[in-house]
C-alpha positions in Angstrom: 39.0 58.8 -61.2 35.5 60.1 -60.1 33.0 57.8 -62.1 32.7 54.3 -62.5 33.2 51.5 -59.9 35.1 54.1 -57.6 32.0 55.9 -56.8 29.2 52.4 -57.7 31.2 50.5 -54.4 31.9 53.9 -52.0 35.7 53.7 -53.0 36.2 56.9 -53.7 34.2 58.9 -51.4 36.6 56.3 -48.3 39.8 57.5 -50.0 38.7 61.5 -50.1 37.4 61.7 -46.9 40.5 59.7 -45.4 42.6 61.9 -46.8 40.3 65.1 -45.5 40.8 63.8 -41.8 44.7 63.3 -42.9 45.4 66.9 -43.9 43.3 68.1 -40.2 45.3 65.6 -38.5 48.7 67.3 -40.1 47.5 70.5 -39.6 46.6 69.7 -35.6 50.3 68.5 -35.6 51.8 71.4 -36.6 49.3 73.8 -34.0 50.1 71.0 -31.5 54.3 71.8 -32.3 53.8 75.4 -31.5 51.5 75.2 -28.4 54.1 72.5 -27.1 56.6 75.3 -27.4 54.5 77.9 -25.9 54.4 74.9 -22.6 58.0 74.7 -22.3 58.3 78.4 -22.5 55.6 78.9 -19.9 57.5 76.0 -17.7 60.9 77.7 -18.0 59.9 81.0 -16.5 58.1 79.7 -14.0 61.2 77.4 -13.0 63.4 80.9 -13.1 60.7 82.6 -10.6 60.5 78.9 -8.5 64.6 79.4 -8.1 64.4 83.0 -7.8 62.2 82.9 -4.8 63.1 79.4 -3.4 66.4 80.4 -2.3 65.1 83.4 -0.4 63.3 80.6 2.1 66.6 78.9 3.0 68.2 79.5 6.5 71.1 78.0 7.3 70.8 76.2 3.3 67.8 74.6 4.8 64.7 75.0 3.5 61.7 74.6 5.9 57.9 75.4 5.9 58.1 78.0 8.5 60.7 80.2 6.5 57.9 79.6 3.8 55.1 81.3 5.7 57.4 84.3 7.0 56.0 87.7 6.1 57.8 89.5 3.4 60.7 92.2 4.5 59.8 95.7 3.3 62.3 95.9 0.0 60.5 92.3 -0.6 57.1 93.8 -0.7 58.0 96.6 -2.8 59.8 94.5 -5.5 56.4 91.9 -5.3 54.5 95.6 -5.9 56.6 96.3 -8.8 56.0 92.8 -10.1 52.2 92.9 -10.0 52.4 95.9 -12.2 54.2 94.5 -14.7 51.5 91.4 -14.1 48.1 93.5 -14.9 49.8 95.2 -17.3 50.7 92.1 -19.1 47.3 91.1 -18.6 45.6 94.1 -20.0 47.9 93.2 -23.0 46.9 89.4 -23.5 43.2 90.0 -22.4 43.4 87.6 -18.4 40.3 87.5 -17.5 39.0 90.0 -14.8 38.4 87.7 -12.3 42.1 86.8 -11.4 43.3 90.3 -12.3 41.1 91.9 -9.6 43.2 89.0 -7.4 46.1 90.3 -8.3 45.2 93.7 -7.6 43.8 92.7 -3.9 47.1 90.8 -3.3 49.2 93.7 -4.3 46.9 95.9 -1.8 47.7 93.4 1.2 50.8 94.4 3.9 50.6 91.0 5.2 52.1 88.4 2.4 54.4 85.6 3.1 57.0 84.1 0.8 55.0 81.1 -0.8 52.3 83.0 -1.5 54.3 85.0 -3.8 55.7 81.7 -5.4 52.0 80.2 -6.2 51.2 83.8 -7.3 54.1 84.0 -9.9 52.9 80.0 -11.3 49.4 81.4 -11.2 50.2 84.5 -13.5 52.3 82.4 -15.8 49.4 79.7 -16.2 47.1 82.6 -16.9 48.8 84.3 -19.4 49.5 80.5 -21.3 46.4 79.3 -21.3 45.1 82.8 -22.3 47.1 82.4 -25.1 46.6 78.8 -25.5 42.7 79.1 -25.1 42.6 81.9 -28.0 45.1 79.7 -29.8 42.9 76.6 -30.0 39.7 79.0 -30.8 41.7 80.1 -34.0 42.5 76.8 -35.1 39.0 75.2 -34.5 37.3 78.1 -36.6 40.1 77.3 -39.5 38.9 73.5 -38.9 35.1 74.4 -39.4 35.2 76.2 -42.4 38.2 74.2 -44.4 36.3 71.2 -43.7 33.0 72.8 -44.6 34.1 74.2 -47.8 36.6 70.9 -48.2 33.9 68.6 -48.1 31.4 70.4 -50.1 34.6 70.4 -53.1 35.0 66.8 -52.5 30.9 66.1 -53.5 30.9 68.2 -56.2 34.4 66.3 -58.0 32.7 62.9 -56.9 28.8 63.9 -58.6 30.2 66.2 -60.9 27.8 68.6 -59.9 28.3 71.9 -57.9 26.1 74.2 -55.4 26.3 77.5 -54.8 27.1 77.9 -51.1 26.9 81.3 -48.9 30.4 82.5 -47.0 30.1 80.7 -43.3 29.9 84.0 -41.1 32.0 84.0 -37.9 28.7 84.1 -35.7 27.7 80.4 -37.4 31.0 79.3 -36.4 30.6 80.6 -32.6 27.2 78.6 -31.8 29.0 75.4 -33.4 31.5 76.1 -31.3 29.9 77.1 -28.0 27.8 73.7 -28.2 29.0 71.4 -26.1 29.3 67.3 -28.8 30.0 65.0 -25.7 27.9 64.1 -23.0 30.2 65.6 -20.2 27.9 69.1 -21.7 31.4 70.5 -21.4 32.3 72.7 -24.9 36.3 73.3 -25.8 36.7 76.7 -23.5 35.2 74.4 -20.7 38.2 72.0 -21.4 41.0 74.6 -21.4 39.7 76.5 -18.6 38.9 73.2 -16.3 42.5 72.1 -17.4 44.0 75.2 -16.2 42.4 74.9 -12.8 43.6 71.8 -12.0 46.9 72.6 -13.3 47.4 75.5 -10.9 45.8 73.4 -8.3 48.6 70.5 -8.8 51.5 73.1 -9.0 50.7 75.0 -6.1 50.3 71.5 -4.3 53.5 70.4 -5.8 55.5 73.9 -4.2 53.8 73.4 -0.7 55.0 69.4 -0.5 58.6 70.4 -1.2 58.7 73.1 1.1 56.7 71.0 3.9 59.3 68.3 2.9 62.8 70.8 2.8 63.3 69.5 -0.7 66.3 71.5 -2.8 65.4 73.3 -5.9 66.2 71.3 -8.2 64.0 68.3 -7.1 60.9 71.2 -7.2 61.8 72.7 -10.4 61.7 68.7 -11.8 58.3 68.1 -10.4 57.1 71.2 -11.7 58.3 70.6 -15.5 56.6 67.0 -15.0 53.5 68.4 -14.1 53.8 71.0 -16.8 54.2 68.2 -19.2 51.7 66.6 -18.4 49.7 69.2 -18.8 51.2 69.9 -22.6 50.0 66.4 -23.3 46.5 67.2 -22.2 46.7 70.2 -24.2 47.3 68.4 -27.4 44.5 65.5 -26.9 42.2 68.4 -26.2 43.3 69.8 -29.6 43.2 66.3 -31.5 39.8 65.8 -30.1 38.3 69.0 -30.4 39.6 69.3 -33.7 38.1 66.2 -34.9 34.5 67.0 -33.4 35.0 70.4 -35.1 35.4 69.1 -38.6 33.0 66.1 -37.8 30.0 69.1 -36.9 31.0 70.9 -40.4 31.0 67.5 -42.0 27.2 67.3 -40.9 26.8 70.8 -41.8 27.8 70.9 -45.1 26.0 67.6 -45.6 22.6 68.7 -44.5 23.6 71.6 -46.6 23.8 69.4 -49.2 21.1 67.5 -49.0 23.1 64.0 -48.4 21.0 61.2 -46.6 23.1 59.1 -45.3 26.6 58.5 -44.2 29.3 56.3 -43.4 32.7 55.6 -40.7 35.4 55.0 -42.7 37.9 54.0 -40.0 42.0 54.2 -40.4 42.3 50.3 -39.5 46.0 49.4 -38.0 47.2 48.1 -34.9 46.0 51.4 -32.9 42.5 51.3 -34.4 40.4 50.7 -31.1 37.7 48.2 -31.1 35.0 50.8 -31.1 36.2 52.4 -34.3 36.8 48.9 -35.9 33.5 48.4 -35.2 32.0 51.1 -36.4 33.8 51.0 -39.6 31.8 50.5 -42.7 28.4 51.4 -40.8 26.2 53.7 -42.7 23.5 55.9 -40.9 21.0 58.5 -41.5 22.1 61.9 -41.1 18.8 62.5 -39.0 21.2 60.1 -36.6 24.1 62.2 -36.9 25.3 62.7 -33.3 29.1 63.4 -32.7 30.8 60.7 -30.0 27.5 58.8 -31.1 27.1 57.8 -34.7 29.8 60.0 -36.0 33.6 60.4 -34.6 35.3 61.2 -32.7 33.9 58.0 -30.7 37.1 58.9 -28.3 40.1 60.8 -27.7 42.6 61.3 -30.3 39.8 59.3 -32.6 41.3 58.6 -36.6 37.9 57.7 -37.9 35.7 59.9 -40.1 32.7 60.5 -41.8 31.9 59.7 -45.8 28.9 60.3 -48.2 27.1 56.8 -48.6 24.3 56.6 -51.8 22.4 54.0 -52.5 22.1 55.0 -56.5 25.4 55.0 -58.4 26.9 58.2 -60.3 28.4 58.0 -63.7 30.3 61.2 -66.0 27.6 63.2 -66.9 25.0 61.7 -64.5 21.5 63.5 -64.1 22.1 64.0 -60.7 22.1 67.8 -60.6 21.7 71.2 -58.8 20.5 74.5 -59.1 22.7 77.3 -59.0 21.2 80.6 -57.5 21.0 82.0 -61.1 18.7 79.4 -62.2 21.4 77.2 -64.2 22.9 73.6 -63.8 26.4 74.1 -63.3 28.5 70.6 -63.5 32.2 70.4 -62.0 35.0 69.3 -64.0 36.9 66.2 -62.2 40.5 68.3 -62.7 39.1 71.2 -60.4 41.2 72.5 -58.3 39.8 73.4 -54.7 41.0 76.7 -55.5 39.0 77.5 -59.0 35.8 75.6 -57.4 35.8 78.2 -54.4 35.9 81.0 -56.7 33.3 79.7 -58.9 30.8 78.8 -56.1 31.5 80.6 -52.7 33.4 83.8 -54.0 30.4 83.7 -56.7 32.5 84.2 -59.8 31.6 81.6 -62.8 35.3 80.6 -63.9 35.5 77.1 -64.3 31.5 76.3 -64.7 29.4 74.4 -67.2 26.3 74.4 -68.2 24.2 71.7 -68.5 23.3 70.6 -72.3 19.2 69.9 -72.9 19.9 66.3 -73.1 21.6 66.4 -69.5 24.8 65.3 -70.4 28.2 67.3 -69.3 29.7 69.9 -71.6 33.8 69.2 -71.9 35.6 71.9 -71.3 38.2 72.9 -74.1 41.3 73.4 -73.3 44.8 74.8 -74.0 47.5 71.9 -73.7 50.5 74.3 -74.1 51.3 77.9 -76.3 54.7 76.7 -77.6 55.8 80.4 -78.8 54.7 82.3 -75.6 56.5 79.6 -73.9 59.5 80.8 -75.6 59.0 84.1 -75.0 61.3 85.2 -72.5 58.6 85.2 -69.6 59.2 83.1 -66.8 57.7 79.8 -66.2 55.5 81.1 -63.2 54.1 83.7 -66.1 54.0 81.3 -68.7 51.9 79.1 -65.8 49.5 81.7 -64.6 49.0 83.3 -68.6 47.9 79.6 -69.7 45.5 79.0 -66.2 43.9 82.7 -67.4 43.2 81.0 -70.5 42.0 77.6 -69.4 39.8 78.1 -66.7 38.9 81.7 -68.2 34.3 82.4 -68.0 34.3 83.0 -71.7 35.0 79.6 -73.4 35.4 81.6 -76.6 38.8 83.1 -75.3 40.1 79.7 -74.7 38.6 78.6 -78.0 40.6 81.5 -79.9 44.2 80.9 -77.8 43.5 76.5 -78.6 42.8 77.8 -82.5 45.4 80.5 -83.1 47.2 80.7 -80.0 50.5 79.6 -82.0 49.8 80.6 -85.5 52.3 83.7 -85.1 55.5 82.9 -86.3 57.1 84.2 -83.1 56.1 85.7 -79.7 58.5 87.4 -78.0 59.1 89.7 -74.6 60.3 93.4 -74.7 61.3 96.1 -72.6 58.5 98.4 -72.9 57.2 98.0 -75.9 54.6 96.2 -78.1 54.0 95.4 -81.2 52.4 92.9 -83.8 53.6 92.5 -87.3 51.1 92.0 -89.6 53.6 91.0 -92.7 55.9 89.0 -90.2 53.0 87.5 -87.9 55.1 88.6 -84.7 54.2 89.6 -81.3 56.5 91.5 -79.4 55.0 92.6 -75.8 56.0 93.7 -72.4 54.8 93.9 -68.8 53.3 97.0 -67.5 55.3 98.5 -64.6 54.1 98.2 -60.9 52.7 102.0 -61.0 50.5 101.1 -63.9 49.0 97.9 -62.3 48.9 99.7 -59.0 46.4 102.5 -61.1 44.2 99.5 -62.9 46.4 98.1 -65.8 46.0 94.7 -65.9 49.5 92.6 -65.8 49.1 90.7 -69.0 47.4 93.9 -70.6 49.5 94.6 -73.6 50.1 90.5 -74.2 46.6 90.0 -74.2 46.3 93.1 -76.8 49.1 92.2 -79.1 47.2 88.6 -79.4 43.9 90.3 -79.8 45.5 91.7 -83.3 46.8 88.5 -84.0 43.2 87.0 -83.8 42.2 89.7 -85.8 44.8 89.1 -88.2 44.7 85.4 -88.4 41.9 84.1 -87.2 38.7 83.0 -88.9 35.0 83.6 -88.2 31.6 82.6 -89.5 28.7 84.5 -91.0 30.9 88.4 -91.2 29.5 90.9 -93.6 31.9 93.0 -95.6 30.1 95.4 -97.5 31.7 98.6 -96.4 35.3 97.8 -96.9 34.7 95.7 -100.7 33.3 98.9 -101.3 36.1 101.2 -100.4 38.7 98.4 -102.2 36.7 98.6 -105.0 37.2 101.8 -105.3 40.6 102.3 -104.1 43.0 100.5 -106.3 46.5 101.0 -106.1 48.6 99.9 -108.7 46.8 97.0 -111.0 44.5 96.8 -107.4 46.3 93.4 -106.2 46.9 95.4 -102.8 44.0 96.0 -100.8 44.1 99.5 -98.8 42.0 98.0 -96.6 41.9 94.8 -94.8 38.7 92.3 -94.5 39.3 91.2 -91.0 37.1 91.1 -87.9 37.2 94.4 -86.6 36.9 95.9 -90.2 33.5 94.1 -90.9 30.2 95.9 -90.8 28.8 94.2 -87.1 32.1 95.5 -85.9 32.1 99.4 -87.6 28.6 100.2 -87.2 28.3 99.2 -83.4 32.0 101.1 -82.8 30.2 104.2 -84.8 27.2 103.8 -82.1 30.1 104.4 -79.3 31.7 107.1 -80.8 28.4 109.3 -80.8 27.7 108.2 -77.4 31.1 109.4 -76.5 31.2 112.3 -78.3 27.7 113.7 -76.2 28.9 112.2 -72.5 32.5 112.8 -73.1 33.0 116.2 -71.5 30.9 115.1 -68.0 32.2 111.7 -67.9 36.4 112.8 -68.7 37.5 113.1 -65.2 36.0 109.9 -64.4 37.8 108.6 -67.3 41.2 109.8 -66.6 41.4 108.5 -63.0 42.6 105.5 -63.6 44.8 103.3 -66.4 42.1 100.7 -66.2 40.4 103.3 -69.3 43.3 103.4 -71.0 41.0 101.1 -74.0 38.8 103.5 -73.8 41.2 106.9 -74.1 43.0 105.0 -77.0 39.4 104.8 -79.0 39.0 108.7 -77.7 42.4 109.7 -79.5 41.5 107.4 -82.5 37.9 108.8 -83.2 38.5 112.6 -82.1 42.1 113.3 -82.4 44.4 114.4 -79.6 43.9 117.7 -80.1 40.2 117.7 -79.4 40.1 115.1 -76.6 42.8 115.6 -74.0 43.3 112.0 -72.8 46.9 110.1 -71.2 47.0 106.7 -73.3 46.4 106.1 -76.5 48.7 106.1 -80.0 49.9 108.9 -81.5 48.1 111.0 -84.3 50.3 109.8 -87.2 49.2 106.3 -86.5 45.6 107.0 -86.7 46.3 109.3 -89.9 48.7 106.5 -91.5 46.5 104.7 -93.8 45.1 108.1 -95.4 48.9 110.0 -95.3 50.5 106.7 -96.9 47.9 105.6 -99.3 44.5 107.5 -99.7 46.8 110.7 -99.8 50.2 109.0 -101.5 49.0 107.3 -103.8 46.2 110.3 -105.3 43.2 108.4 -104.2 41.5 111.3 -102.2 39.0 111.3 -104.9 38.0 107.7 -105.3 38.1 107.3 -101.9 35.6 110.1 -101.3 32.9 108.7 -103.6 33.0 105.0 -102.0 32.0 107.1 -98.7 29.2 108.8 -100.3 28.2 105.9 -101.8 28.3 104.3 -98.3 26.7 107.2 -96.8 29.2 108.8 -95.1 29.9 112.6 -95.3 33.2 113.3 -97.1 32.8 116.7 -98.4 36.3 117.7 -97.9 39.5 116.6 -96.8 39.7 116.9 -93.4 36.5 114.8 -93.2 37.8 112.3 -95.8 40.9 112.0 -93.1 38.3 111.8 -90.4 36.6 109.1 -92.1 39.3 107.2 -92.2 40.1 107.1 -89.2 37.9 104.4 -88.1 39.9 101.7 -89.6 43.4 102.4 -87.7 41.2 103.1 -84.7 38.8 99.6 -84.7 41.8 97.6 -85.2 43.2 99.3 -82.0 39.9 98.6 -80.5 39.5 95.7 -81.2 43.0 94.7 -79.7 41.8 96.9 -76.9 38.7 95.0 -75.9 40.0 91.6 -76.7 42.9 92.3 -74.0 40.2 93.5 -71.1 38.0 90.8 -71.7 40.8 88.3 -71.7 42.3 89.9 -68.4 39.0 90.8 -67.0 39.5 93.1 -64.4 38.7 97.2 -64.2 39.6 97.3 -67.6 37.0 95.5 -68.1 34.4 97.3 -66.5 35.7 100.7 -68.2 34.8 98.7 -71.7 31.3 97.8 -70.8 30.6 101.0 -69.6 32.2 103.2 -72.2 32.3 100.9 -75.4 29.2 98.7 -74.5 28.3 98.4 -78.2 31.8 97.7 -79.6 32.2 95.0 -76.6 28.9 93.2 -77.4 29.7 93.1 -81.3 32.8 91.8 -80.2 31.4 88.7 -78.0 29.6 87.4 -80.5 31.8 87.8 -83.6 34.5 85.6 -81.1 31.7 83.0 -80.5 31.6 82.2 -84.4 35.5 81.4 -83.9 36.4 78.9 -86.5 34.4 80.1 -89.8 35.6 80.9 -92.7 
C-alpha cells in the first residue's frame, strides 16, 4: 500500500528501504561465498608449494634454519627460473601490478637464492594474483552496488509519491570518483583496504614460514598456521566487503536523494539482539541531507553495519497528491503503485514512455486501464510464458488506446487459435487463427507477435465500434451495387473502409507511387517493411512493384472477380466512382479502383500489428504510410462509439 497512514507516519518508506539494505546484504553474501572460495583455493596451492619446497630443507628429517638459508643447487635454480616464467606470465594475464613483477624479474636474475626465499616468493605470487583478483572482484561488485541502489532507490520514491523523474544513465566515470573517495576518517578508500590487507598478509605468512623453520617445526604444523592465517585473512576480506558495500549504497542513497531533491532523512535500524548501541541509538533520527556524512549521520556507523538510510517528510502524500515533477519533455508523469522496477526503468532511465501518465488539469492521477485476462488467446495453444508476455505488451503498452481496444474486444471472437504457419481471420465465423514467425524472420525485423497482433487488428476492424466515422464513399458504392434484393452489402462499413481512413491511404499510395523506385532497395532489406510491401502489392499489383511479402493478386482482385464482375455489376459500379470522383473509364481501372478496399483492410491489419508490437515495423509504417498511420491513431482513440 503506498498512500494513506503508511506514508503520513514513515511506515512505508522504513519497510522499503529495510528491505533495499536486505537484497545488498544477500547479494554481499553470495560475492562474499565466491571470494571465500577463491581464499581456500589461494590457501591450498600455497600449502602444495609450502610442502613441495619444505621437504627439500630437511637433513637427516630435521628441519633447521641453516638448511633454510642454503643457496640453491644448479637444477634448483633452473626449475625456480622456469617457475618465474610461468609467474610473469600469469601476471601479464591477471594484470599484477608492475611493481612486484619487476621483483620477480630481479629475483629470477640473481645466482645467489637460498631455499626460503623461494618459499616466501611462491606465498608472495599466490597472494598477488588473489588479491588481484579479489581487489577487481570487489570493484565489480561495489559499481553493481552504486548504481542498483541508485536506480533502486529512486523506484522506491517514485511508488511511494506516485510521481516519477527522469533520470540520466550513471556513467562509469561518476561511479569511479564515488568510489576513489575515501567515507571514513582513516582517508583510506576500498583499494587502500585490499591492498593494506594484502601487505600485512604477506608480512604475517612469511613471518609464520621463518618461525617454523627457526623452530624445526614439520610440515604439517606450517601448512596449519598458514590456512589460519589465510582464514583470517578471508574473514577480513568479507567485513571489507560488508562494509564497503554498505558505504557504497549509503553514497548512492545520498546521490539519488540530492538528485531528487529530498531534504531530509532518516536511520532506520534492523533492532535485534546484534543491533549495537550506536545504531539503536541512531535509529529513528532524521537529519538534513546538507548533514549527510557516511560513518557520521548516515551508515555504516561500523563494520558489518545493518542500519540504513530512508526518506523523512514533514507533509504527508496521498493517491494522486500534487506533489509532482517535471519530466524532460515538459509533462507530469505519475507512477502507478503496481510498477515493476523493471517497466519504471524503461520508462524513465532507458527514456521510453511505457507505463506513464499524464497528469489531468485538475492534478489528480489518471488510472491506468487495464486487461485482467484474454480468455480465448489463453486457450490458444500458446504457452503460458507467451500468453504472459502478449498480455504485459498490452497492459503496460504507450498507446492506452491499444489496451483500450484488447479490454473492449479483445474476446469478442468466438475463438482464437494457434497454427503452423498460417493466419487467418473469419469474418462470418469471428475466428483468429495465427502463428509465430520463424527465428529467420524475427532475426531480419519481424516482430514475434506480428501476425497475432494483425489477425486482431481485423478483428477490431470487424467488431469493434468507433465514434464520429464518415461513410460516404462506401453508402455510395452499396447504393449502387445491389446484389440480389440488395440485403448483401458488397462492401463493408468498418474502420478501415471509412472516408478518414481511404482518403489518407490514397495520400500514401501517391506518395509511394513517386518515391517508390529510389526508396525499393531500402524497402526490401528487411521483413520489418513487410506492412508496407503488402500495401505495395495491394495498390500496384505484383506485376508492377516487385516486392517479397504481401498477398497474392487474387486476393486483392476478389471482391471485383466474385461480385462487381459475377454478379454483372461492372456498370453500376462504375458510375458510383464517377459519381465519387474516381476515374473508371474502363475495366482494368474499375478493377484498380477496387482494389483499395481488399488492400485498406490489409492495411489496416498491417498497421494495427506494428503499432501494437512497436518495433522496426513500426518505424517502416511511419515512414512509408505516415498518413494511413495517423488516420489510424485517431480513429482507435474514438474506441467505443457507435
Amino acid at each position: 500500500m503506498r498512500a494513506g497512514d503508511d506514508l503520513k507516519n514513515g511506515i512505508y518508506w522504513k519497510k522499503r528501504f529495510a528491505a533495499l539494505e536486505h537484497e545488498q546484504h544477500k547479494k554481499d553474501e553470495a560475492y562474499i561465498k565466491d571470494l571465500g572460495q577463491q581464499f581456500r583455493m589461494a590457501s591450498a596451492r600455497m600449502e602444495a608449494d609450502i610442502e613441495k619446497w619444505y621437504y627439500r630443507l630437511a637433513e637427516n628429517n630435521d628441519i633447521t634454519y641453516t638448511a633454510a638459508k642454503k643457496l640453491l643447487k644448479a637444477n634448483e635454480l633452473e626449475e625456480f627460473h622456469w617457475t618465474v616464467e610461468d609467474y610473469i606470465q600469469k601476471g601479464k594475464e591477471n594484470g599484477i601490478n608492475q611493481k612486484w613483477m619487476k621483483e620477480l624479474e630481479n629475483a629470477s636474475a640473481r645466482v645467489h637464492i637460498n631455499r626460503l626465499q623461494i618459499i616466501k616468493l611462491q606465498v608472495r605470487q599466490e597472494a598477488e594474483l588473489l588479491f588481484q583478483k579479489y581487489g577487481d572482484g570487489v570493484e565489480g561488485h561495489l559499481k553493481k552496488a552504486y548504481s542498483d541502489r541508485f536506480y533502486r532507490t529512486a523506484y522506491e520514491v517514485a511508488r511511494g509519491c506516485g510521481v516519477g523523474h527522469h533520470l540520466a544513465r550513471i556513467d562509469e566515470g561518476r561511479i569511479r570518483m564515488v568510489l576513489e573517495k575515501p567515507w571514513a576518517q582513516d582517508g583510506a578508500n576500498f583499494s587502500d583496504r585490499i591492498w593494506a590487507n594484502k601487505v600485512k598478509l604477506v608480512q604475517v605468512l612469511h613471518t609464520e614460514l621463518s618461525q617454523h623453520v627457526i623452530r624445526g617445526s614439520d610440515p604439517y604444523q606450517a601448512v596449519q598456521a598458514i590456512s589460519k592465517k589465510m582464514d583470517v585473512s578471508k574473514n577480513r576480506a568479507s567485513t571489507l566487503v560488508y562494509t564497503e558495500s554498505a558505504a557504497i549504497a549509503a553514497a548512492a542513497q545520498r546521490d539519488c536523494f540530492n538528485e531528487l531533491d529530498i531534504g531530509e532523512f532518516e536511520i532506520v535500524a534492523t533492532l535485534d539482539s546484534l543491533t549495537s548501541d550506536l545504531c539503536r541509538n541512531m535509529d529513528g533520527k532524521h537529519f538534513s541531507m546538507k548533514d549527510y556524512e557516511v560513518g557520521v549521520t548516515a551508515p555504516p556507523f561500523h563494520p558489518n553495519c545493518r542500519s540504513v538510510a530512508c526518506p523523512y517528510f514533514d507533509d504527508e502524500f496521498s493517491e494522486g497528491g500534487k506533489r509532482a515533477a517535471r519530466g524532460e519533455d515538459g509533462k507530469t508523469h505519475y507512477v502507478p503503485a503496481d510498477m515493476t522496477y523493471k517497466e519504471w526503468q524503461r520508462s524513465f532511465v532507458d527514456g521510453g514512455e511505457s507505463g506513464l501518465h499524464n497528469a489531468e488539469s485538475d492534478g489528480t492521477m489518471k488510472k491506468r486501464l487495464e486487461v485482467k485476462e484474454l480468455d480465448k488467446l489463453k486457450q490458444s495453444g500458446m504457452t503460458e510464458t507467451e500468453y504472459q508476455e502478449y498480455l504485459y505488451l498490452i497492459n503496460r503498452h504507450s498507446n492506452e488506446d491499444v489496451t483500450r481496444l484488447y479490454s473492449e474486444f479483445g474476446d469478442m471472437p468466438s475463438s482464437v487459435v494457434k497454427m503452423a504457419d498460417r493466419g487467418a481471420y473469419s469474418s462470418s465465423q469471428k475466428t483468429i487463427k495465427y502463428d509465430m514467425p520463424p527465428q529467420r524472420h524475427m532475426d531480419n525485423g519481424v516482430s514475434k507477435y506480428s501476425t497475432l497482433a494483425h489477425e486482431y487488428g481485423h478483428a477490431f476492424d470487424d467488431l469493434g465500434s468507433f465514434r464520429g466515422l464518415h461513410y460516404n464513399e462506401i453508402d455510395t458504392l452499396n447504393n449502387k451495387v445491389k446484389i440480389g434484393s440488395g440485403a448483401l452489402k458488397v462492401f463493408k462499413r468498418v474502420p478501415s473502409s471509412s472516408d478518414e481512413f481511404l482518403v489518407a491511404l490514397r495520400k500514401d499510395k501517391e506518395q509511394l507511387r513517386k518515391t517508390f523506385k529510389g526508396a525499393r532497395n531500402d524497402i526490401l532489406s528487411t521483413g520489418a517493411t513487410n506492412g508496407v510491401q503488402d500495401a505495395l502489392r495491394g495498390f500496384f499489383g505484383s506485376r508492377n512493384v516487385e516486392v517479397i511479402w504481401g498477398h497474392e493478386e487474387s486476393y486483392y482482385n476478389r471482391t471485383f472477380n466474385k461480385f462487381i464482375k459475377g454478379f454483372g455489376k461492372e456498370k453500376e459500379f462504375g458510375e458510383a466512382l464517377k459519381e465519387l470522383g474516381i476515374d473508371a473509364s474502363n475495366s482494368s481501372k474499375r478493377k484498380n479502383a477496387c482494389r483499395i478496399y481488399e488492400t485498406a483492410s490489409e492495411t489496416w491489419a498491417n498497421i494495427m500489428s506494428a503499432e501494437t508490437c512497436q518495433g522496426e515495423e513500426l518505424e517502416a509504417v511511419k515512414k512509408y504510410l505516415p498518413n494511413a498511420y495517423a488516420a489510424l491513431l485517431e480513429i482507435i482513440g474514438k474506441v467505443g462509439g457507435k
